[in-house]
N, C-alpha and C positions, 0 to 999 in steps of 0.2 A: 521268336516271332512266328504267327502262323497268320498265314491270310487266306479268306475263304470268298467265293463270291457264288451266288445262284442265278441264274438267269433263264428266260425259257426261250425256245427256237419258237420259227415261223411253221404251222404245221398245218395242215389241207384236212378238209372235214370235208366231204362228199366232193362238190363242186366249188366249194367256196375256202380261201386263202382267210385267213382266222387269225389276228395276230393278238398274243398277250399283252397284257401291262408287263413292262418289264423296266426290269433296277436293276443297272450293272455299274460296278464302283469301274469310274476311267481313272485311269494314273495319268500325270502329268510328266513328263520325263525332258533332261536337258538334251537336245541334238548338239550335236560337237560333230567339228571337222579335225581334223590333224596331220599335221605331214610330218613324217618319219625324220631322224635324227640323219646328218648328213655323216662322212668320217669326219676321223681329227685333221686326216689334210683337207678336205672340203673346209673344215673348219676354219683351219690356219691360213687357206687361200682365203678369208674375209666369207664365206655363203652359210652362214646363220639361218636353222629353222625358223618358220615362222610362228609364233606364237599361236597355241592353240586356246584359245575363249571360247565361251557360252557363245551360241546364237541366239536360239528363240524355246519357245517351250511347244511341244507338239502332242495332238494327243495318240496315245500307243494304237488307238485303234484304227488309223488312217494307215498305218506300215501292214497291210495286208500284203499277204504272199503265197503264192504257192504251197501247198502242201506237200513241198518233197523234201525227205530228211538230207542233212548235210555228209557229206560223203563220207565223212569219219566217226557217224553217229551208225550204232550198231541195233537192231533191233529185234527184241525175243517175245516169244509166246509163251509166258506161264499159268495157261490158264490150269484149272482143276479139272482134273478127267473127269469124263461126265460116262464114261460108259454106264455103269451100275445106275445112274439116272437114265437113260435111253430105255435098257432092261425093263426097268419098271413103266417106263410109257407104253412099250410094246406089249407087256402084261396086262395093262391095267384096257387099252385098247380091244384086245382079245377077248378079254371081259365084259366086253359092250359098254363099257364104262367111257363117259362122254368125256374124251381129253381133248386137249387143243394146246397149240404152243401161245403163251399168252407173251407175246413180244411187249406189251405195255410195262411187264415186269420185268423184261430183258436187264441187264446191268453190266455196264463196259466200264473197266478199270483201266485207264491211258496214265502210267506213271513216266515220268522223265525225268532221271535223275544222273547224277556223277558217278555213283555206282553202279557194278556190277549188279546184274538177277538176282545172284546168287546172294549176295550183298547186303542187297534193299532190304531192311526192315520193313516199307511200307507193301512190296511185292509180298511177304509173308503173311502180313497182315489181312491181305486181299484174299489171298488163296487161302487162310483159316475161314474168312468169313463165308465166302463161298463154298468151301466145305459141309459147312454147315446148315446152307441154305440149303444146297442139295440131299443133305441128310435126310431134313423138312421134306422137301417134296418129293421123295422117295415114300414117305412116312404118310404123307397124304393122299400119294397114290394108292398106295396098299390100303388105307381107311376107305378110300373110296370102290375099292373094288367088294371089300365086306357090303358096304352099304349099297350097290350094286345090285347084291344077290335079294336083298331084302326089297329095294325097289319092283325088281321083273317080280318080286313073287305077290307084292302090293297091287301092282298097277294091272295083274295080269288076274286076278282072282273075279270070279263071275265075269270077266269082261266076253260080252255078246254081242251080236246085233240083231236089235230087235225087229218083229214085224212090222213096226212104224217108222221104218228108215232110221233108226238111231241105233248107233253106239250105244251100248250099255256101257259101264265102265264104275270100279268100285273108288278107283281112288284117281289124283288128277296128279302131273307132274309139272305143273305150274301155280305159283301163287296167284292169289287171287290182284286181279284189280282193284275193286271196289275194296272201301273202309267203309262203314258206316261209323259213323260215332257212338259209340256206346254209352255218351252220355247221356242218351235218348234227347238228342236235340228238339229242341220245341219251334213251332212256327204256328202260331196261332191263323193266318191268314184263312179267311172263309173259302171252302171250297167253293167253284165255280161249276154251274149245269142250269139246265131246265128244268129245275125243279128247285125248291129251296126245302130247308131243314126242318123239321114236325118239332125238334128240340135240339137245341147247346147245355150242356152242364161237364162240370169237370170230369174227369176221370176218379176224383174221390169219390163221387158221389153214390149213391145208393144205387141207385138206375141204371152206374154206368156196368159194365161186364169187368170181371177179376181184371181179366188180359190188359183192359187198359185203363187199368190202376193207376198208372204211371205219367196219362196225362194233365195236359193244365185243361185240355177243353176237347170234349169232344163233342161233333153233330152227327145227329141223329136223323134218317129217312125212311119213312115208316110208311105202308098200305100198299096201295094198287099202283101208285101216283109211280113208284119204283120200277116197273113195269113199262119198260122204253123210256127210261131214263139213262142222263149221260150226264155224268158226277166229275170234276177234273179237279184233281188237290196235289199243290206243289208244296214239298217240304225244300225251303232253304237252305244250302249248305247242308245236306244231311248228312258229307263226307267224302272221300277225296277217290280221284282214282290216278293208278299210277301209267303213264304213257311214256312215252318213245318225245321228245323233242323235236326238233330240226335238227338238231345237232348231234340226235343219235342217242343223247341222252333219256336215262331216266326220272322222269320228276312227278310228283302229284300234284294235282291242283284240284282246288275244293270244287265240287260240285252239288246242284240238286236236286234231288227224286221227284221226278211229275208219273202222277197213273193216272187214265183216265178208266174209267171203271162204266160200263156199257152192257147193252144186249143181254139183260137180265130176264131169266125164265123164273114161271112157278114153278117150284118144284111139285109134281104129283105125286099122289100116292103116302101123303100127310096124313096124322090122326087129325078126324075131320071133329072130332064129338067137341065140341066147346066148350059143355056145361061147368068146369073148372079150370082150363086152360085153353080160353077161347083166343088167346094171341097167337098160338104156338102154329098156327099156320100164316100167318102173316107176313108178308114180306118186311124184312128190314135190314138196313144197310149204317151200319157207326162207323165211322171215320177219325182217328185219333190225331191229334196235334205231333204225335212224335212219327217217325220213319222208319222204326225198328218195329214195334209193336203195332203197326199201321190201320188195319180193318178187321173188321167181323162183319158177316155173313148168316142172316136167318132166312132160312126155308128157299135161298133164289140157286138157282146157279146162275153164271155170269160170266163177264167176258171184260181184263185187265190189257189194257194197253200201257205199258209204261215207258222211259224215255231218261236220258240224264241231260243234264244242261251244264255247260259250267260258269260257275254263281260268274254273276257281272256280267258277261257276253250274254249269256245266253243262247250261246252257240251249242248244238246237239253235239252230244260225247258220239266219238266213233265207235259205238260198243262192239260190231258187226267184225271189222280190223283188229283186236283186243284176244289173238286166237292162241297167242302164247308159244313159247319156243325157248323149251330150260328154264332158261332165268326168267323169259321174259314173262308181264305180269298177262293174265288170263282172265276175262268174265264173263264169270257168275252171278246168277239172279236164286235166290231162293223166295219161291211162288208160298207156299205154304208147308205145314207141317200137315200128312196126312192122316191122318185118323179113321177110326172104324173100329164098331163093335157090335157081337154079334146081339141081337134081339133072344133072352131067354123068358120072358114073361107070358102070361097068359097072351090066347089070339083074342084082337079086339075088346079087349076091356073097356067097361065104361065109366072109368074115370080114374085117377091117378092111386096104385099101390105099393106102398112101402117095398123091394122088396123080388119084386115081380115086373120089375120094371127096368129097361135096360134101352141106350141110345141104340136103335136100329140105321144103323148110318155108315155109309163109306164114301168118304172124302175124295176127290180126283182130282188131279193137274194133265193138262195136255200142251202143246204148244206146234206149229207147224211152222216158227220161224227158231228153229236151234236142231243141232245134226247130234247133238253127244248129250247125253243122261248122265248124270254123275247119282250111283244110290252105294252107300257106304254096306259094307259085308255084310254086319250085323242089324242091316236096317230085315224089316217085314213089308219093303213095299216093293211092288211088280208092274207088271205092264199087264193090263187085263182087259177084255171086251165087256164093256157093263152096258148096253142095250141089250133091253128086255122090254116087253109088249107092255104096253102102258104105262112106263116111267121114260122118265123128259132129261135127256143130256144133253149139252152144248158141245161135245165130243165131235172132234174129228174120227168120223170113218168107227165113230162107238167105241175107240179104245182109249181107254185114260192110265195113267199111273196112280195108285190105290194103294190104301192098306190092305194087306191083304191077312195081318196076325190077327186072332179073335181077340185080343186087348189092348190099346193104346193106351202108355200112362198119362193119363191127363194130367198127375201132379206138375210133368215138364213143361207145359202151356205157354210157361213164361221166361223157356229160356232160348232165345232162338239159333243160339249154340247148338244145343240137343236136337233142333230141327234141321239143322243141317249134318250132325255129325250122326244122329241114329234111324230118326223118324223122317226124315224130311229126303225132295228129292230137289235135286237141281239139276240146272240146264245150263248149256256152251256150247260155242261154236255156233253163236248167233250172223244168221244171214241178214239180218235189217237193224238200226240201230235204234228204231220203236219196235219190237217186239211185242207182240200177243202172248196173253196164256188165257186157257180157257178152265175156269174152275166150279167147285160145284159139288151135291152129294146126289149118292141115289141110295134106294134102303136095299139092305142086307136080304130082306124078307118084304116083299112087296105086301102082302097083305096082311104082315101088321102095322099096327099105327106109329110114325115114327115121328119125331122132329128135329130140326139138323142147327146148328151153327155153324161156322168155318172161319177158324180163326186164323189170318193171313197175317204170318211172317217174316219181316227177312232179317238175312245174317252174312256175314262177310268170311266165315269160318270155313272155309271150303278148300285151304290149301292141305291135302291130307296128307302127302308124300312128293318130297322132291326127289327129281332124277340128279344123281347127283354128278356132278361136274367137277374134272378135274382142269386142272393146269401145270403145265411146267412150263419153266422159263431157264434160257442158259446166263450163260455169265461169261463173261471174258475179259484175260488180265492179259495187258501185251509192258512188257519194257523197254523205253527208249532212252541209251545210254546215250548221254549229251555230254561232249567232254569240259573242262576246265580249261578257260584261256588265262593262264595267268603272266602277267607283265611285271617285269622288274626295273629299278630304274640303278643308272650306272653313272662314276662321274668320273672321270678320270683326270686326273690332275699335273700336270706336264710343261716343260721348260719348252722353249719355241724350234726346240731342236728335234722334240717328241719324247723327249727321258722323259720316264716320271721321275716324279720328284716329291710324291706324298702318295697314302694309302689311298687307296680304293675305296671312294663310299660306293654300298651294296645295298641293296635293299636283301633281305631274307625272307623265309615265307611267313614270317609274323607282319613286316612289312609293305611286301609286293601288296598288289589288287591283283584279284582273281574275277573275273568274267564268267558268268551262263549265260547263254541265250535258248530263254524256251520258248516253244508253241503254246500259244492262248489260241481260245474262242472267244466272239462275240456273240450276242442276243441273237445275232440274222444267221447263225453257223460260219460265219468265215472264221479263220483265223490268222494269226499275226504276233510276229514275234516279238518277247517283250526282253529285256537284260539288264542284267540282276547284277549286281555288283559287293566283292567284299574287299576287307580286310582284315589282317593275321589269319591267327588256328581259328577258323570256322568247321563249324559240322559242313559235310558234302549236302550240299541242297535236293530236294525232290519235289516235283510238282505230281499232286496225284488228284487227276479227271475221272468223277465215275460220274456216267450217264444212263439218268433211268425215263422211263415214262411215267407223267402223273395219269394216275390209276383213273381217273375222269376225265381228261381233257386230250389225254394222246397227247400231251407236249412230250418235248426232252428236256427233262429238268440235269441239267449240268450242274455238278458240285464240283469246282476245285480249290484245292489247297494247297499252299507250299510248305514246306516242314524245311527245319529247322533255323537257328540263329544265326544272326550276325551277317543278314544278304538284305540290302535293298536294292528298290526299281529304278535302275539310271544309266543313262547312255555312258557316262564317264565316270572315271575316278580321277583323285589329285594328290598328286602325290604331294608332300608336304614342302617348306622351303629349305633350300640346306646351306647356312653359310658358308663360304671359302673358309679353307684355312688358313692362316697367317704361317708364313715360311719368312723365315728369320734372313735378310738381303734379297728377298725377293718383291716383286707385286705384280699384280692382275691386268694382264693388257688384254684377252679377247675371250670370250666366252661364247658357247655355243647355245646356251639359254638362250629362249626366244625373245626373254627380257632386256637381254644384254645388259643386264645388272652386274658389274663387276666384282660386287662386292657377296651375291651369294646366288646359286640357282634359283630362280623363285619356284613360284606353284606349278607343278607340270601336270595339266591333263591329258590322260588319257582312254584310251577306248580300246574295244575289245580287236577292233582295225590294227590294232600296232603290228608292221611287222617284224617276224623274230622275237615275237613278244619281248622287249627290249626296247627300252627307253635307253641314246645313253648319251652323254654332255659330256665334252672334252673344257676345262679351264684352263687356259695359258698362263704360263708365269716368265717372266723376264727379271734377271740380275737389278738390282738399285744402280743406278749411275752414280758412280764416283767423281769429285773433281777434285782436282791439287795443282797451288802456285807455285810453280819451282822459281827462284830467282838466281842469278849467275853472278856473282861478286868478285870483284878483283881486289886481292887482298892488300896488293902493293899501294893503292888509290884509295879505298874503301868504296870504290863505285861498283853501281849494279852495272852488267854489262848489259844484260839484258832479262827479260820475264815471260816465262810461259806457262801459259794455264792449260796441260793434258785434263785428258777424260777417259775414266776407265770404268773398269766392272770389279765390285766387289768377291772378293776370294780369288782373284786369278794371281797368279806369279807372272812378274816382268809384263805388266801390263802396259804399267807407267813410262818408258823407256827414257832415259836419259843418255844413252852412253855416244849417240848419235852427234850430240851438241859438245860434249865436252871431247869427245876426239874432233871435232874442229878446233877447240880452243886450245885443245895439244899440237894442232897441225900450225899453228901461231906462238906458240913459244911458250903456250899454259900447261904448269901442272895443279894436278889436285893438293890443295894445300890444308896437308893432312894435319899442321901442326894447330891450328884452329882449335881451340880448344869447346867451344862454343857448337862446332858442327863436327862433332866425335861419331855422330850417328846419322852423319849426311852427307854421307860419300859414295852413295849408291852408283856406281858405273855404269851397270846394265840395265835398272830399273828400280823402281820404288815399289814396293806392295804395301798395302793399306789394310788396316784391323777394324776400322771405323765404320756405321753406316751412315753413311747421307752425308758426311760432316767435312767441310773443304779444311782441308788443310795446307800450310806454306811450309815449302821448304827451301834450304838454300844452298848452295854449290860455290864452293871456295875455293878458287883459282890465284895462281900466283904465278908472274909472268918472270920469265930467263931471257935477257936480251939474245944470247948464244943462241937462243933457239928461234930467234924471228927469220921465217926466210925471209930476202932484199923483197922479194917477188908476190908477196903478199900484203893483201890488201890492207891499208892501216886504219881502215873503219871497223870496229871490230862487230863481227854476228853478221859479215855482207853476205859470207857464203857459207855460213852454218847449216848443218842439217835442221830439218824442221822440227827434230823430234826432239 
């Protein structure tokens, strides 16, 4: 038999009492009263126990009690040395390596068993697994301290601060917030502004740009008309971000992407010659159906407002709060992939050559609502001052972040991976939860003829190294030796004199009941004791409690169990019935059964209450009563003289007496008249004893009268003044 139950406690989350669903199996168990066996003289003076019966059924969880152990319960500590785990916290510490004791992994082993510490299989049990636990985070402290070294040398590479109040920084120690879906979710919805679209066609189509291949529809704004204009397009669900609950938890919920897109400049300082590419200075603005591959950018620089929402409410994401801490999740926006290349071609050329011909362009991001720059080691992009007399930036204070390598691979365009992990720059540690970035190109070479795109990005790819985090957690095994109450029952079997007179029924230890009474818990933490009950060779029973935290909720998830057979849940045991035994001129006049069944002890309950663990019953036994008719015959007459009916007890000598009556009849002139041939074995003087049980028998007494011997002076009625016996 093993029985196991789970259950959670009541636990406290900030300010607020949080209670689980909780399944806890109740046992129904008999209460029983009993009152102790009296002696065999309580017995023999008539004061009979009172019969112990069932009352009612109660449930075990109502007998709450105190948590103090009972005075003969012994209790020990075998937990696992934990020094060489300690060692390792304090190393790994030292290392600047982020430890914490994580008590939600904590685990308490509460065994209570019949055996000794030493004994317990289940206490050995405990103490291998904890061993081994701690081997583990021994083993993970030391991983984390390698990983440690590799972290400070990550997170600490170029990291500067810039002249634009920003952190520089190569790599970040938090994951990111934001998911976007990489499925390039689509949301056809028209964008929203004062302006409306010059053209919608798909992303297949001929007209549309490589970059936004990928969508179902893109619109198109083209000319002057772009020029104080204010564009606003919400992608739906574009993807999740992960936050903080109420509850402390972490969870994502979908949200998504609004930019409004504003304060668009010309850019100056365009090839102005038209004769063959008279568009290339024109303002134009594409807008794509997906979130990932989002916009392109001809000839304006401009000014991005963006925002999250989350889908259904519509309630603004905290992006500003989102500032990260270890584990916790951190966000990043990536604005664009920046680009730039230098102009090697003729100056001023009039018209397009194979050859001679190179983008004159460098791409910027700026922003004045975020404190931290994330730009990856092996990126080419810097913080640089790009005003210059006669070109038009939307720059704060003239300084943007730019490419600043003479070649950008434009094969990567389309992967916005690569724009955040090489080319690309991102921003965090957002002070507002609509953010600005201010974006845009200016030429390389002011007087030659350039023309720009800017293809804006984003990506979710920006967790680049975690600080890594350790834990440990102890363990503790304690044993509570709970003794064995075990009860015997006793019958003793005796004449009303107090001899015995027959063996001893015993009960032995395959017979007796044996009592435990353990400590349980309930769902709320109380606890309350429950009693187990067996019979014969049972294994020594163990209840073994291990208490952990669930890894999300901060409960205490309780596991216990009892091991092994042949123990059930019950206030009482019963001893069985035991018939009398039959003694041969004997029978049963009182018993101390509560039954008072003559004929056998009945069912005896009892409880772990007994005291002297000792049940025991005295049966009385009394002699069969005998009777016999003796008759007195006068031989000379043939007359009876007279007839007596004694009462005796079987097996006694001279029980019966006769000699009493017939020395009267000698005191009147009677001898025994021996010559009777008929009463040759009925001449008892002093008494009669009897072989028979229960069976009356007659006998007779043969007198014959001598006149010589009558005194004058006696009475001639005969039997006046005979003895009675």
């Amino acid at each position: 038999m093993e029985k196991s139950k789970k259950h959670y406690k009541l636990y406290k989350s900030g300010k607020l009492w949080i209670t689980a669903a909780i399944a806890v199996g109740m046992f129904s168990v008999t209460s029983v009263t009993a009152q102790a066996s009296s002696s065999a003289n309580a017995m023999t003076a008539g004061q009979p126990t009172q019969r112990v019966v069932p009352t009612q059924q109660v449930d075990t969880k109502s007998q709450l009690i105190d948590n103090k152990p009972a005075e003969n319960v012994n209790t020990s500590d075998q937990s696992v040395d934990d020094t060489k785990l300690n060692q390792s916290v304090d190393e790994a510490k030292k290392a600047n390596v982020a430890v914490t004791e994580d008590n939600k992994a904590a685990k308490t082993t509460e065994i209570q068993g019949t055996e000794s510490a030493d004994a317990s299989a289940q206490v050995t049990a405990a103490q291998a697994s904890d061993k081994a636990d701690y081997a583990q985070q021994i083993t993970d402290l030391n991983v984390a301290k390698e990983k440690e070294v590799a972290y400070e040398k990550a997170v600490n590479t170029g990291k500067k601060d810039n002249i634009d109040g920003k952190t520089q920084i190569a790599t970040s120690s938090n994951t990111q917030a934001l998911k976007l879906d990489k499925s390039k979710p689509v949301d056809e919805s028209t964008p929203t502004g004062n302006i409306q679209p010059t053209d919608v066609y798909p992303g297949s189509d001929e007209k549309a740009s490589p970059n936004m291949a990928s969508s179902t529809k893109v619109w198109e704004y083209s000319g002057n008309q772009v020029i104080g204009a204010t564009i606003t397009k919400n992608w739906a669900k574009a993807g999740t971000i992960a936050i903080r609950d109420s509850s402390g938890q972490i969870v994502e919920k979908s949200v998504d992407l609004n930019e409004t897109f504003h304060d668009f400049q010309v850019q100056n300082g365009n090839w102005s010659d038209t004769s063959d590419y008279h568009d290339q200075g024109i303002p134009k603005v594409t807008i794509s159906s997906n979130a990932v591959d989002n916009v392109e950018m001809w000839n304006v620089n401009w000014q991005t407002t963006f925002w999250f929402t989350y889908s259904g409410t519509k309630q603004i994401v905290p992006i500003s709060k989102l500032t990260g801490s270890n584990d916790d999740p951190k966000f990043y926006f990536l604005s664009a992939s920046i680009s730039g290349s230098l102009y090697t071609g003729a100056k001023n050329p009039t018209q397009w050559e194979d050859g001679n011909w190179q983008p004159n362009e460098r791409e910027y991001v700026q922003t004045n609502d975020a404190s931290t720059v994330v730009i990856q080691p092996n990126s080419t992009v810097g913080l640089e001052t790009l005003a210059q007399n006669g070109v038009v930036t939307n720059l704060p204070h003239g300084m943007g972040y730019t490419q600043t390598g003479a070649v950008y691979p434009k094969t990567d365009d389309d992967d916005p991976d690569v724009y955040a992990l090489q080319e690309g720059v991102s921003f965090a540690d957002f002070n507002t939860d609509k953010p600005t970035l201010y974006l845009g190109a200016v030429p390389i070479e002011k007087s030659a003829r350039w023309w720009h795109s800017n293809h804006n990005m984003n990506s979710d790819e920006l967790a680049f190294v975690q600080k890594p985090k350790a834990t440990y957690h102890k363990a503790t095994i304690s044993h509570t030796q709970v003794p064995i109450v075990t009860i015997n029952e006793k019958i003793n079997y005796v004449d009303e004199f107090e001899n015995p007179i027959h063996t001893v029924y015993d009960t032995n230890n395959a017979t007796n009941k044996k009592f435990v009474t353990i400590t349980r818990t309930t769902a709320d933490g109380n606890q309350y004791q429950e009693t187990w009950v067996a019979t014969g060779e049972v294994a020594n029973p163990n209840i073994v409690r291990t208490t952990t935290k669930d890894v999300n909720t901060g409960k205490d998830v309780i596991d216990e169990v009892i091991t092994n057979t042949g123990w059930t849940i019950a206030d009482a045991g019963v001893f069985p019935a035991v018939r009398n035994p039959i003694i041969t001129g004997y029978h049963v006049i009182k018993t101390t059964d509560a039954a008072q069944d003559l004929n056998e002890t009945t069912n005896q309950t009892v409880t772990n209450a007994e005291p002297n663990q000792l049940r025991e019953i005295t049966v009385i036994y009394v002699h069969n009563n005998e009777k016999a008719i003796v008759s007195y015959i006068d031989d000379n007459t043939g007359k009876t003289l007279e007839t007596k009916e004694l009462i005796g007890k079987y097996g006694t000598t001279d029980q019966y007496r006769t000699a009493g009556t017939i020395k009267n009849y000698e005191d009147k002139g009677y001898v025994l008249n021996t010559d009777n041939p008929t009463a040759a074995d009925n001449y008892p003087r002093d008494g009669i004893t009897y072989d028979q049980d229960g069976v009356i028998q007659s006998f007779e007494v043969h007198l014959k009268h001598t006149s010589e011997t009558i005194s004058p002076s006696h009475p001639k009625t005969p039997g006046d003044a005979i003895n009675p016996n």
